[in-house]
C-alpha positions as CSV (number, residue, x, y, z in Angstrom):
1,X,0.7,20.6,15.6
2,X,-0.4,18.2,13.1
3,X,-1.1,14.7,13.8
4,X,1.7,11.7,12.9
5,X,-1.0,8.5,11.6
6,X,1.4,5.1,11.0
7,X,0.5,3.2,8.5
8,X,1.3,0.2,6.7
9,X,0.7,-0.9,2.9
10,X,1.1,-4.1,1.0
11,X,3.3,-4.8,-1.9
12,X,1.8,-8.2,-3.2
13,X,3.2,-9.5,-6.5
14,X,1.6,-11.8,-8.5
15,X,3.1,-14.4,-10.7
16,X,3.3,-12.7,-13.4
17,X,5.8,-10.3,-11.5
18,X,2.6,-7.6,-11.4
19,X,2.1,-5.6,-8.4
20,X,-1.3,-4.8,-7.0
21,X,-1.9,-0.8,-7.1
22,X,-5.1,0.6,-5.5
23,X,-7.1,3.9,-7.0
24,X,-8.1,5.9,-3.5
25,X,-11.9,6.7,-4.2
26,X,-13.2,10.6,-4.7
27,X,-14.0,10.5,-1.0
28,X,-10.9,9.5,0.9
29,X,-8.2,11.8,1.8
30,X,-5.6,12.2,-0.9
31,X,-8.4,11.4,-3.7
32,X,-8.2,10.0,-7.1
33,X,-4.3,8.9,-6.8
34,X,-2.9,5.4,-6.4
35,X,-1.3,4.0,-3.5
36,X,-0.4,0.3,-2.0
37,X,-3.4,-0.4,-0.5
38,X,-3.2,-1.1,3.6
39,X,-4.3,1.2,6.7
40,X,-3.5,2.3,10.1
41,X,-1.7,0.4,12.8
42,X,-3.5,0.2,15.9
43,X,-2.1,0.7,19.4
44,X,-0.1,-2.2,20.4
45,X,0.1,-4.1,17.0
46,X,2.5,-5.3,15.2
47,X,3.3,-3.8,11.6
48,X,3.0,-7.1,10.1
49,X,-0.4,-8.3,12.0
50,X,-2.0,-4.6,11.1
51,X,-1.1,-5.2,7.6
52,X,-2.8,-8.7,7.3
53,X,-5.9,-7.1,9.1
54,X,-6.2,-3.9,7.3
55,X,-5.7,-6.2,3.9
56,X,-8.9,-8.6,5.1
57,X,-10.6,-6.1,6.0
58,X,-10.2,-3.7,2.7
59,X,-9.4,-5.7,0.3
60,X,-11.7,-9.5,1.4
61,X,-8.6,-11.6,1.4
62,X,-5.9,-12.9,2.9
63,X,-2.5,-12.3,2.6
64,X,1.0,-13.2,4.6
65,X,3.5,-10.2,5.2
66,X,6.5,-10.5,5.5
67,X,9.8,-7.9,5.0
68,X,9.4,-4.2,5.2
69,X,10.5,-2.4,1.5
70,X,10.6,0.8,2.3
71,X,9.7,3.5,5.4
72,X,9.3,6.9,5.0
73,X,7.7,10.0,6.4
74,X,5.5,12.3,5.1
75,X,4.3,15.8,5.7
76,X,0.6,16.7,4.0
77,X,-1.1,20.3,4.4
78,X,-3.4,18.6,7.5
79,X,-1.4,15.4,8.9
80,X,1.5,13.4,8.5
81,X,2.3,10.1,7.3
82,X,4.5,7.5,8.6
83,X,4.3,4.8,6.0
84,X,5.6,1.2,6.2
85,X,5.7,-0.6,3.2
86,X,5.5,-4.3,3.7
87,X,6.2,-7.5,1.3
88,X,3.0,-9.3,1.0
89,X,2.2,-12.4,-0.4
90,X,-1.2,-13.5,-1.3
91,X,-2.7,-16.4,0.0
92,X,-6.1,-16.7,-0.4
93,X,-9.3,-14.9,-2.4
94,X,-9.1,-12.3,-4.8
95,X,-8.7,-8.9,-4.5
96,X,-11.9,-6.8,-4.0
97,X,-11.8,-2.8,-3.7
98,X,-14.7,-1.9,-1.1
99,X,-13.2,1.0,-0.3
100,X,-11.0,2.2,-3.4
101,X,-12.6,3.6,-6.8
102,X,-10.5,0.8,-8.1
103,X,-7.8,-2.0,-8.0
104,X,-5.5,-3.5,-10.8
105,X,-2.4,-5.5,-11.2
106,X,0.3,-3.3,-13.1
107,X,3.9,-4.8,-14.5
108,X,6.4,-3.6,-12.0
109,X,8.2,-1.9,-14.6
110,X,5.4,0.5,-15.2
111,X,4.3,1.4,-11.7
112,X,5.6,5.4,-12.9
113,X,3.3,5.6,-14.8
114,X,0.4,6.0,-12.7
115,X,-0.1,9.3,-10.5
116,X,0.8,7.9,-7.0
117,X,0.0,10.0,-3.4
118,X,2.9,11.7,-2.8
119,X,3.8,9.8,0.8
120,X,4.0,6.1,-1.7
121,X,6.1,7.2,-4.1
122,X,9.9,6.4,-2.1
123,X,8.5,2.4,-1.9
124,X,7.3,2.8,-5.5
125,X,10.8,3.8,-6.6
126,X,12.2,0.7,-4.1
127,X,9.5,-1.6,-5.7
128,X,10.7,-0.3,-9.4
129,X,14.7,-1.2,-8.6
130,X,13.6,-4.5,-7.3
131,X,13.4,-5.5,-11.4
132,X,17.3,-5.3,-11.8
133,X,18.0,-7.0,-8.5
């Protein structure tokens, strides 16, 4: 049986209604495709608290999250994925990819156009429809 990992990403928009998309590195799982960067929830905490963590740790800054986007589930060939994706808002520092190959801000309206994990693509879509709201 394979195992279920939760895990929660951040959607943080920046003023310029840009969303920050994250290039896993050659040696993560799921390599060389983008995804909303973020990690596992840990036993006993809170989606929102994981996300902040995860974020400070990843990412060296802090951020504030708050509503959930989009929740799906996802079957890979050697796990599955329970992703959360979570409104973030950033509050302090800058953005740093010490883990990812790479980290920019992309206009909302042209998130398609990157090649996205499989298991991010649902909150992408969500994300994209937000525009005409």
């Amino acid at each position: 049986m394979k195992k279920t990992v939760k895990v929660v990403a951040a959607v943080i928009e920046n003023e310029k209604d840009e969303i920050l998309c994250a290039l896993r590195s050659h040696d993560m799982l799921i390599p060389n495709m983008w995804e909303f960067p973020g990690g596992k929830v840990e036993s006993g905490e809170q989606l929102q608290e994981a996300l902040e963590r995860e974020i400070e740790e990843e990412l060296l800054c802090t951020i504030k999250a708050h509503d959930i986007i989009n929740e799906n589930v996802h079957e890979y060939d050697t796990f599955i994925i329970h992703l959360i994706s979570i409104k973030a808002e950033l509050i302090s520092g800058t953005p740093v990819a010490t883990e990812h190959s790479k980290l920019i801000w992309m206009p909302r309206r042209n998130l398609e156009s990157l090649v996205w994990a499989p298991a991010d693509l649902p909150a992408v879509r969500d994300v994209m429809k937000q525009v005409q709201a």
